[in-house]
C-alpha positions as CSV (number, residue, x, y, z in Angstrom):
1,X,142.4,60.2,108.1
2,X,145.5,58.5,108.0
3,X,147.7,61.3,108.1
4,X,145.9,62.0,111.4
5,X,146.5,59.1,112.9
6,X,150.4,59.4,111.9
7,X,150.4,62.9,113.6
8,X,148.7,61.3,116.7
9,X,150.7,58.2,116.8
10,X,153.6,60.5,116.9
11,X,152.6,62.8,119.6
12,X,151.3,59.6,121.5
13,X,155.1,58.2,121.4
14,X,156.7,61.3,122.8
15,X,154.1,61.6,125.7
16,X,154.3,58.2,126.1
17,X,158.1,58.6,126.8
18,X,157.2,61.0,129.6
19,X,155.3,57.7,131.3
20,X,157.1,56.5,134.7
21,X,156.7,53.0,134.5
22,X,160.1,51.3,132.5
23,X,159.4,49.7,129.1
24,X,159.2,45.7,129.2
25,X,162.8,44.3,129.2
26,X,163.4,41.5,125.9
27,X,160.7,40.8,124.0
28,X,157.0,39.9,124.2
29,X,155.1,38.1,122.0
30,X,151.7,39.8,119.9
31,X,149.8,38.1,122.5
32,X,151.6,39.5,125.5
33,X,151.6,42.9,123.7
34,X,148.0,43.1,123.4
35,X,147.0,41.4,126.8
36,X,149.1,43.7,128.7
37,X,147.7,46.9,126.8
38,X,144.0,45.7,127.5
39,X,145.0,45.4,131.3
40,X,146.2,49.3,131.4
41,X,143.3,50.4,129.2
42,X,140.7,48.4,132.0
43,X,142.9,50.5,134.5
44,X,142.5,54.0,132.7
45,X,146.3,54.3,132.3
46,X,145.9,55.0,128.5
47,X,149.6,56.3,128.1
48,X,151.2,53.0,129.6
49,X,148.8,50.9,127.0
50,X,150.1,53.0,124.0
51,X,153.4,52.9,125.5
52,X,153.5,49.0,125.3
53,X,151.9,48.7,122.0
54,X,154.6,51.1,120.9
55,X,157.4,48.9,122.2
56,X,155.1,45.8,120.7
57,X,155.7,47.7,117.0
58,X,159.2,47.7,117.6
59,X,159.3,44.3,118.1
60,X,156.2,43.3,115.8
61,X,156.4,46.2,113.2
62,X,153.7,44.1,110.8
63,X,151.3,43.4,113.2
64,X,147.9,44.7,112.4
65,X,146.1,43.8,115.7
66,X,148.7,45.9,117.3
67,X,148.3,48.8,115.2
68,X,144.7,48.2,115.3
69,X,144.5,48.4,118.5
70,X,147.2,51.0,119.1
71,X,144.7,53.5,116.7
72,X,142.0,52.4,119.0
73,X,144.1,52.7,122.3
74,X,144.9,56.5,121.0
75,X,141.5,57.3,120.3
76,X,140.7,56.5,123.6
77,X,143.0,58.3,125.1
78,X,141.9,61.8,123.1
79,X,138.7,61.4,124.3
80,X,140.0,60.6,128.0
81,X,141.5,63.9,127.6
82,X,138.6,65.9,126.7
83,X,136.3,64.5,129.1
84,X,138.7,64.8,131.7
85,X,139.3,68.3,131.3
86,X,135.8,69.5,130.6
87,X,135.1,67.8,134.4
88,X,137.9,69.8,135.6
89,X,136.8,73.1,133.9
90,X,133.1,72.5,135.4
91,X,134.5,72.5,138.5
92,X,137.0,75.3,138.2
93,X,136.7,77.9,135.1
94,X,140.3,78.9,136.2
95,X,142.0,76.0,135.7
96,X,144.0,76.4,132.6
97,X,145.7,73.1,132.7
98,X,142.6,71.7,131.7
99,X,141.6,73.9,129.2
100,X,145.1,73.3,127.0
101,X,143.8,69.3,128.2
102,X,141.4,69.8,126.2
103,X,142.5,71.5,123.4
104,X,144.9,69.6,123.0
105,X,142.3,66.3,122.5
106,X,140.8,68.2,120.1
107,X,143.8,68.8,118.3
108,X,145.2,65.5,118.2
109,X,142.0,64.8,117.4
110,X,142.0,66.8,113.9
111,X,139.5,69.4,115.0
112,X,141.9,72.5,114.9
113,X,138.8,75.1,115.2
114,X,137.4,73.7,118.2
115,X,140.8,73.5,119.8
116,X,141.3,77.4,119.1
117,X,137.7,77.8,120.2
118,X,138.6,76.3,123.7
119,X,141.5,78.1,124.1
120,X,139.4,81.3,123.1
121,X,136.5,80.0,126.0
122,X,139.4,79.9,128.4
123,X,140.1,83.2,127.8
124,X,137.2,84.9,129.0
125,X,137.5,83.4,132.4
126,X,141.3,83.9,132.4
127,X,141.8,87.3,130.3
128,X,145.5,87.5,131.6
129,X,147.0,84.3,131.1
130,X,150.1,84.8,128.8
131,X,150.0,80.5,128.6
132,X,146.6,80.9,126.7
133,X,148.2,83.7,124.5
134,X,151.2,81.4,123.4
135,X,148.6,78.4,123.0
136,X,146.8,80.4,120.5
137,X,149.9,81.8,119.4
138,X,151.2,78.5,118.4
139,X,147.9,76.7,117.4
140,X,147.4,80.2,114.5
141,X,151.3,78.9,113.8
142,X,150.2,75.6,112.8
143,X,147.3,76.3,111.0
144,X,149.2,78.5,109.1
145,X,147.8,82.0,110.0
146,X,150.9,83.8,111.0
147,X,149.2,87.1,110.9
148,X,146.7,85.9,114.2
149,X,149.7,84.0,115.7
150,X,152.0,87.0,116.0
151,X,149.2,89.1,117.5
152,X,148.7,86.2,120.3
153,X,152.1,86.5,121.2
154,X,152.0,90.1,121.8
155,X,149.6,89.5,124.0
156,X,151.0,87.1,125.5
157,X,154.3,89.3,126.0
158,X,151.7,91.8,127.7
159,X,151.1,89.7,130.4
160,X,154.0,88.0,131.5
């Protein structure tokens, strides 16, 4: 379990980079940390909530109501994903976007079949799509089955 929540916390920091809104300037206190993360998770705006409790551990590295609530704040934001992108796939089977949404929540999530399972749904609607063939490309990668990822690939390479 913990080892899943490093992996997320890690992926959460590098999307988090990708967030518009600039990083508080100075300092702010645990209290102010917290506070303003609550306010974006009220406001659905997950990433800029894990964005400041990142830039609250850099500040507050010892804190365990900020990484408390940072784990919480990331769980969140997985299943924000998921359900997001299921609405999206209900409403268009072609939208690949939000099938790799949600594979991607289930994959930061731990759950490594159903993320390859998604990806595998998506491709019955969307036989063609060389970006499903390199996500299962590189989800076989990281779960090690280099066999299945290389045959994704050239699949992949078949429809680009």
């Amino acid at each position: 379990m913990s080892t899943r929540i490093i992996i997320l916390f890690l992926f959460v920091s590098l999307l988090a980079l990708a967030v518009a809104d600039p990083l508080p300037r100075g300092s702010l206190s645990e209290t102010e940390v917290l506070n303003q993360s609550r306010i974006f998770v009220e406001q659905h705006q997950y990433m800029a909530a894990l964005k400041v409790l990142d830039f609250g551990l850099k500040n507050h590295p010892d804190n365990a109501a900020i990484v408390a609530e940072l784990q919480k704040d990331a769980e969140l934001y997985v299943v924000h994903e998921i359900s997001s992108g299921y609405q999206k796939i209900s409403r268009n089977a072609h939208d690949i976007k939000a099938y790799m949404r949600v594979s991607n929540g289930f994959w930061m999530a731990g759950q490594k079949t159903k993320a390859l399972e998604v990806l595998t749904d998506a491709l019955v609607e969307n036989p063609e799509s060389s970006v499903l063939w390199n996500a299962i490309g590189r989800l076989e990668n990281q779960a090690g089955r280099p066999n299945e990822a290389a045959s994704a690939f050239k699949e992949a390479k078949r429809f680009k």
